[in-house]
N, C-alpha and C positions, 0 to 999 in steps of 0.2 A: 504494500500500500504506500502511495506515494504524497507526502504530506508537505505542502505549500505552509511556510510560515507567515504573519504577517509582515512583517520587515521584506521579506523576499518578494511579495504581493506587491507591496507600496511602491518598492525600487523599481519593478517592471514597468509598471504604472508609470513612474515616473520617468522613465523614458523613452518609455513610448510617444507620451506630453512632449517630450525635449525637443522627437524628430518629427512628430505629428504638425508641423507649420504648417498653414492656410495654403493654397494653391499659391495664390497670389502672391505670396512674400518670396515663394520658392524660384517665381516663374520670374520676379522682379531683380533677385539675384543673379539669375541667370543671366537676364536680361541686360544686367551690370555689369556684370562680365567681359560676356561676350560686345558691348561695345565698350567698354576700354581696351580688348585688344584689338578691334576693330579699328579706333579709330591711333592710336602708338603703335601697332602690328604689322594690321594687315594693312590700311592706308599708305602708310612710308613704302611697305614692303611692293606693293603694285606700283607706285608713283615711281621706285629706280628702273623696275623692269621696263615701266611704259615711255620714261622719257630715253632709256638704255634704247629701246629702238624707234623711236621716234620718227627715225631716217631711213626708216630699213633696217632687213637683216645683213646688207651687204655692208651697209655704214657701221653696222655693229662688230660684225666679225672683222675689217679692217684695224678699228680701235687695236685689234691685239696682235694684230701682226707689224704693230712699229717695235721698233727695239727697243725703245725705252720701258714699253710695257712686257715686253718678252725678257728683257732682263729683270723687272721688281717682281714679276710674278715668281720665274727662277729663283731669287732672292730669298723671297718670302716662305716659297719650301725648302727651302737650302734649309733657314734659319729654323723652321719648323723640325726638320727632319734631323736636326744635332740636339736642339733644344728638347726636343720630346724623348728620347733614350735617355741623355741625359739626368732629366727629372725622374724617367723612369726607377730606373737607378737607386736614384738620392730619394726617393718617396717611399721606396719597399724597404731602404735599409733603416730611413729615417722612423719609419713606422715600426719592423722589428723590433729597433731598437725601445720604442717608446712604450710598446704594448707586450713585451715578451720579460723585458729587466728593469729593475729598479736600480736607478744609479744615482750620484750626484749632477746638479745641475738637466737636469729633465726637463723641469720647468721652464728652466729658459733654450733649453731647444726648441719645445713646443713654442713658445712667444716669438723665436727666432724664424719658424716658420709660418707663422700669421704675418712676420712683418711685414711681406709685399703687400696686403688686403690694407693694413693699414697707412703704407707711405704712398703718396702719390706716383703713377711712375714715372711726371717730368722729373721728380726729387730725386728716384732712382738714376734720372740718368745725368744729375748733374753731379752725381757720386763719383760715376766713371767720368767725367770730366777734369772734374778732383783729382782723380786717381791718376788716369793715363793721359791726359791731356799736356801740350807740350809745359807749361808752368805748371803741373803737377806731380804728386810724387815718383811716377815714376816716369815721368816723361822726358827727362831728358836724357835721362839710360835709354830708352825706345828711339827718341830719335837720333841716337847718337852710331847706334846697330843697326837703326834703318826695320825697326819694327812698326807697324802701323796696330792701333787697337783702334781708336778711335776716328769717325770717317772713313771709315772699313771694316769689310763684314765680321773680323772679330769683336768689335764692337755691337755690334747687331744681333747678334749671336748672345753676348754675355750679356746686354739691357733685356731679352728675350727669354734668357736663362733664368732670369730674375725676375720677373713677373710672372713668370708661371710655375715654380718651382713647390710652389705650394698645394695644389692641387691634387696626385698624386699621393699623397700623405696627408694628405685631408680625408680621402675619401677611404684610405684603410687602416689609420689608427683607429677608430670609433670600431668597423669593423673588425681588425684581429683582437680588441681589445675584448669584445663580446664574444668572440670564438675561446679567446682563453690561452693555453697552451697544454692543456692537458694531452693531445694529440702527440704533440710535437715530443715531447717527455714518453712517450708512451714509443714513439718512432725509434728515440733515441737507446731506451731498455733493451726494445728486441732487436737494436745492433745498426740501426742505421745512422749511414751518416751525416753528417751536415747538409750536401747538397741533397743527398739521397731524402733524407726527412724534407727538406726545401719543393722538390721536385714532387715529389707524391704525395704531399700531405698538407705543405702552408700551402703551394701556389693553385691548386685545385681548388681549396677555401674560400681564396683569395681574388680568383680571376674575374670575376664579374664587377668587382670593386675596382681592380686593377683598370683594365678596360675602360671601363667610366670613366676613370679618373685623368687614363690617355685622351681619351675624347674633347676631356672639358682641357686640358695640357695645348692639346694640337687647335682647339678652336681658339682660344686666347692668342697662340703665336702667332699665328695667322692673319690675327685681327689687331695686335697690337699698334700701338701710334704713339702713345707720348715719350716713354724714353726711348726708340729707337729711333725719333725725329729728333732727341737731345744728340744722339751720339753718333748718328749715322750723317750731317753734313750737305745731307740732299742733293749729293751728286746725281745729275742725273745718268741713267744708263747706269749706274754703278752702285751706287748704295741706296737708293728709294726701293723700299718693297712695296708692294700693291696700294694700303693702307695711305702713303706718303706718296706714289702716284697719281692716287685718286685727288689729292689734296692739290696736286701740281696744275693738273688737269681743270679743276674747277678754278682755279684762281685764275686760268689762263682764258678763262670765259669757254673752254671746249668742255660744253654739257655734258653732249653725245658720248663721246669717250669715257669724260668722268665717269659717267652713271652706267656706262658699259662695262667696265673695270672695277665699279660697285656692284652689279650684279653679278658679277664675278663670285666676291666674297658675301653677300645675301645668299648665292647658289649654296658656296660652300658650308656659310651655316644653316642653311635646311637640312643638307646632307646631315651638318654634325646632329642636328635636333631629331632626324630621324635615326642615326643610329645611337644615339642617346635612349631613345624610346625603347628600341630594339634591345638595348641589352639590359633595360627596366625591366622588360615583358620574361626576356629570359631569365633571369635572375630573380622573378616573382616565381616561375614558372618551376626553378628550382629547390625552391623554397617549399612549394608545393607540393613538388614530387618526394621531394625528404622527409616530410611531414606525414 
């Protein structure tokens, strides 16, 4: 016999009340919604496409066969494609580190790795200015050897490094920290070893988190602008990636282009949004089938 208390009555009751809201309040949220991204979303978002061909598809696709755009596009995944392994990297060690041991100074690892979120990245890039710039600390060694940092893609490269380095390690501290490490300990008993427990046991755990975490890495580098227009010189043909092209291009009164070279990267972050989603679904999907 199955015995309903009253406490257990009243709580149901009452939440049923919670989510029980009138049609209308439901249908008004919605409503609200859906036009704030309508009009911050999707508006802007058809406005670059529509003025990107304005002229045609033939005025569109010209935009990307000058040099100047064939090399910031190059650029921009050059700097993506160092900067994103890199984080890689520095995200799974940063996180082991923070979710597996207890050390000194932790705390301000962790602080260390929110600093991008909280410094602006013109500040960031007036760091490396500081840093490597010719009246800088190390600038006059640099140009003394005939190394370039700044005003060259090493430069663009390390302000990129640096605003997105955070990410990564954002996304799987919280996770391994709710996984635990009783596995890992358990790996290690029945004789394996470091990579061997790494390989079979964290990174399986781990990859859906991981993944995400690349995704949101690679769409930031992509998209970034203010410290890599500190550091990068706006050489044209040589150091502007897409971002700082686009910027070139409209100040020069060429729309068409600009906004062709902007739906460029709108393209690209759909893509990133759709497989953002994709590894949401999977990673739900997981979750469910473990369960």
């Amino acid at each position: 016999m199955i015995t309903i208390t009253a406490s257990h009555y009243n709580t149901k009751v009452a939440h049923s009340r919670a989510i029980a809201e009138p049609a209308w309040i439901r249908w008004l949220l919605i409503a609200s919604a859906l036009g704030f991204l309508g009009l911050f979303l999707f508006v802007p978002l058809a406005a670059v496409f529509t003025e990107a061909l304005r002229k045609g598809i033939a005025v569109y696709l010209a935009a990307f066969k000058e040099p100047d755009a064939l090399s910031a596009i190059w650029l921009t995944f050059t700097a993506a494609a160092i900067a994103v392994p890199l984080n890689l990297v520095f995200g799974v060690s940063a996180a082991w580190a923070i979710a597996k041991f207890d050390f000194k100074g932790k705390s301000v690892l962790i602080t260390l790795i929110d600093l991008p979120f909280a410094v602006s990245p013109v500040i960031a890039g007036l760091v490396y200015v500081l840093i490597f710039g010719l009246q800088g600390w190390f600038g006059g060694w640099l140009s003394s050897h005939d190394y370039k940092v700044l005003f060259a893609v090493p430069g663009i490269v390390l302000a990129t490094v640096f605003v997105t380095f955070p990410f990564v390690a954002r996304e799987l501290i919280p996770l391994m920290q709710a996984q635990g490490k009783e596995e890992e300990e358990a790996a290690i008993v029945l004789g394996a070893s470091g990579w061997q427990m790494f390989w079979r046991v964290t990174l399986p755990n781990i990859k859906w988190g991981l993944l995400y975490g690349v995704i949101l890495t690679n769409a930031r580098a992509m998209g970034e602008f203010g410290a890599v227009s500190v550091v990068s010189g706006h050489i044209r043909g040589m150091t502007n990636t897409l971002p700082l092209h686009v910027e070139i291009l409209y100040n020069e009164y060429n729309y068409v282009a600009a906004f062709a070279c902007a739906s460029l990267l709108a393209f690209l972050a759909l893509v990133t949004l759709a497989l953002k989603s994709l590894v949401e679904w999977q990673a739900a999907r997981a979750v469910t089938t473990n369960e």
